[in-house]
LUMMARDREN-897009 format. One line per 5 residues: their letters; for each residue y, x, z of N, C-alpha, C. Coordinates in steps of 0.02 Angstrom, whole numbers, plus 50000, padded with zeros to 5 digits. Last residue first. Layout:
LUMMARDREN-897009
A) Y X Z Y X Z Y X Z ~ ...
//
This chain:
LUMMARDREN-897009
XXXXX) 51820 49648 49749 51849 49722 49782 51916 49725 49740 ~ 51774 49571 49647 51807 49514 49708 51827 49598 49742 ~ 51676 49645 49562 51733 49638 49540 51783 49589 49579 ~ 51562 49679 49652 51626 49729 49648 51690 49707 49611 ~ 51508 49570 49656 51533 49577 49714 51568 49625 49703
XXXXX) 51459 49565 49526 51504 49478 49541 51521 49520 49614 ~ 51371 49683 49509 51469 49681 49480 51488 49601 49479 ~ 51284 49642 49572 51298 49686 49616 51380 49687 49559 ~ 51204 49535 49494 51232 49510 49567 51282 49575 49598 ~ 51252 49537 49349 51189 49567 49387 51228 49546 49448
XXXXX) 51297 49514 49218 51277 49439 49269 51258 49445 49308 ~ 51299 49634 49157 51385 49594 49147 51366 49532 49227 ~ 51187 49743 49196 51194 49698 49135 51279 49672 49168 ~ 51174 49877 49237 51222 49861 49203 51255 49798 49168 ~ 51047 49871 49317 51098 49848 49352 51157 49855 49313
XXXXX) 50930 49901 49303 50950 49866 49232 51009 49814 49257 ~ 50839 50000 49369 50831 49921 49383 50865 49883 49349 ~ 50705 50087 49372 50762 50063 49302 50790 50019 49316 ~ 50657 50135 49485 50655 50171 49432 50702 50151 49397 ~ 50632 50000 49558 50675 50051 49556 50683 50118 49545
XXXXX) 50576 49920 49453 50649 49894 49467 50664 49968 49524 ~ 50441 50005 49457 50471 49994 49385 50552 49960 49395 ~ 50408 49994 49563 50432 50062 49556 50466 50052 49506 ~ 50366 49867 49580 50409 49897 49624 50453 49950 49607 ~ 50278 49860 49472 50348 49808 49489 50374 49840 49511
XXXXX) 50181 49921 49534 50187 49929 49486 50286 49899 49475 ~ 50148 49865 49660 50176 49932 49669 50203 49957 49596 ~ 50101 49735 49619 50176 49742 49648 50211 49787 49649 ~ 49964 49773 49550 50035 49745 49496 50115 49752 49530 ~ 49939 49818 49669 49938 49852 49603 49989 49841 49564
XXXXX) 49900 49701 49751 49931 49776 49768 49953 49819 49716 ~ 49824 49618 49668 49879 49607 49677 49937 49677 49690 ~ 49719 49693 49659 49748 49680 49596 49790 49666 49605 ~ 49673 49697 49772 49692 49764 49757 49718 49748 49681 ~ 49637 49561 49801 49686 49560 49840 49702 49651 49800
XXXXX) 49537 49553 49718 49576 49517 49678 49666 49555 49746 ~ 49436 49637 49775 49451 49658 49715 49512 49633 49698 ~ 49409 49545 49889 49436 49614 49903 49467 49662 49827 ~ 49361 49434 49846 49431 49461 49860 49486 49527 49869 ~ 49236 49477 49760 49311 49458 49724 49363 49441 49767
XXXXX) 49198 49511 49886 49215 49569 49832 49262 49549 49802 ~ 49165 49398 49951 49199 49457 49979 49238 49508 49940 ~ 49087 49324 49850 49153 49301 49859 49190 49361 49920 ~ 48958 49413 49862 48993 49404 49810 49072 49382 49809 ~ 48955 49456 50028 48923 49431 49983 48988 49449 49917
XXXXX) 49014 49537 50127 48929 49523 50138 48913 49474 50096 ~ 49065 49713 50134 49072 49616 50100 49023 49610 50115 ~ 49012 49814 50285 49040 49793 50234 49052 49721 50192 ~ 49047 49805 50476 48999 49793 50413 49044 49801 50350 ~ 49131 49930 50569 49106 49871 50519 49076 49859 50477
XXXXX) 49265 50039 50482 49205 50015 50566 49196 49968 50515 ~ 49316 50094 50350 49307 50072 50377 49253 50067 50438 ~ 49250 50221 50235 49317 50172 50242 49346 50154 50299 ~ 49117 50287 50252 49182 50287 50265 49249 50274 50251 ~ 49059 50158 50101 49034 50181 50165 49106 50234 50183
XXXXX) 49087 50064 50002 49118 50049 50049 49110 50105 50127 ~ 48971 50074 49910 49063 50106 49887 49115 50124 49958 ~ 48870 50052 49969 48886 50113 49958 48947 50127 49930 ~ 48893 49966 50106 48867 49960 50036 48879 50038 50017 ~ 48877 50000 50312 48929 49977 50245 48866 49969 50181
XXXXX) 48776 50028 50384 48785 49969 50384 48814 49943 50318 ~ 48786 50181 50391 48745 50141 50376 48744 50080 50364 ~ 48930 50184 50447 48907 50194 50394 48837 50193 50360 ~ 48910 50131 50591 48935 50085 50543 48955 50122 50456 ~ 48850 50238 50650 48826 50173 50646 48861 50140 50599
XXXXX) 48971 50357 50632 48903 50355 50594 48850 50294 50584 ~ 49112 50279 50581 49078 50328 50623 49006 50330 50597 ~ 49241 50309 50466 49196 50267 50518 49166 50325 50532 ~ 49408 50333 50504 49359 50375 50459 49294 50326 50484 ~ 49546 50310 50531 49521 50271 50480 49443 50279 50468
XXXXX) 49598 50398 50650 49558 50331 50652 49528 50290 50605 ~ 49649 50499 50531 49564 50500 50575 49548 50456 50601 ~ 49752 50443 50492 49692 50476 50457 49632 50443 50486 ~ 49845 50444 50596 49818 50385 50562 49749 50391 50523 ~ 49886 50574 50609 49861 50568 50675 49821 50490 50643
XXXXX) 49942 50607 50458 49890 50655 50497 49846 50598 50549 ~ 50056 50507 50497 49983 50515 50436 49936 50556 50461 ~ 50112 50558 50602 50099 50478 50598 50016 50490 50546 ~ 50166 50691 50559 50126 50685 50623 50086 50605 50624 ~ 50242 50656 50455 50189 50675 50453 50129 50679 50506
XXXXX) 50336 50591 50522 50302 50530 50479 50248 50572 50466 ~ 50416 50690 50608 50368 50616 50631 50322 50580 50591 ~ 50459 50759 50518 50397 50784 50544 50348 50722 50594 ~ 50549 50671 50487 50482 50714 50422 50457 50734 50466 ~ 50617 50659 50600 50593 50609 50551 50511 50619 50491
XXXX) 50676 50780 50599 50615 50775 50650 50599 50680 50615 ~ 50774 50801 50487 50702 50852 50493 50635 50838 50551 ~ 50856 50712 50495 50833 50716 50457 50754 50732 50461 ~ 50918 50789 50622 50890 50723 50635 50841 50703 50580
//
C-alpha cells in the first residue's frame, strides 16, 4: 500500500510539471525572470514585485520554522503540552 502511494505522488509531480511550463505566446509577454513559469502576463508594475517578493519571504521564513520545530522540537521541556497528557496515563 506503502509502495503505490510513492508511485502516486510521483506520477502527481511528473504529470504537474508540465502543466506548469508556459507556452510560447505567453513567454513573450512575461519579464525576463518570469518567462516559463507561468500562462500570463507577468507583474505589471513595481507593487507586483514587492508582493510577489514579500509573499516568497514569507514562504521562506515558515519553511524555515517548519523544519526547525520538526527537526528539534524541544519536546523535553517539564510545560510541553505532550508530558501534561502523558502524565494523566
Amino acid at each position: 500500500m506503502k509502495i503505490n502511494r510513492i508511485y502516486l505522488s510521483i506520477l502527481f509531480v511528473v504529470l504537474s510539471t508540465g502543466a506548469s511550463i508556459a507556452c510560447e505566446v505567453c513567454k513573450g509577454k512575461q519579464p525576463k525572470g518570469f518567462a516559463d513559469i507561468t500562462h500570463g502576463s507577468g507583474p505589471g508594475g513595481n507593487l507586483d514585485y514587492i508582493i510577489v517578493w514579500g509573499a516568497a519571504i514569507i514562504v521562506t521564513i515558515t519553511l524555515g520554522l517548519s523544519l526547525k520545530f520538526l527537526i528539534k522540537p524541544q519536546e523535553n521541556r517539564p510545560d510541553h503540552i505532550k508530558n501534561s497528557i502523558l502524565d494523566h496515563l
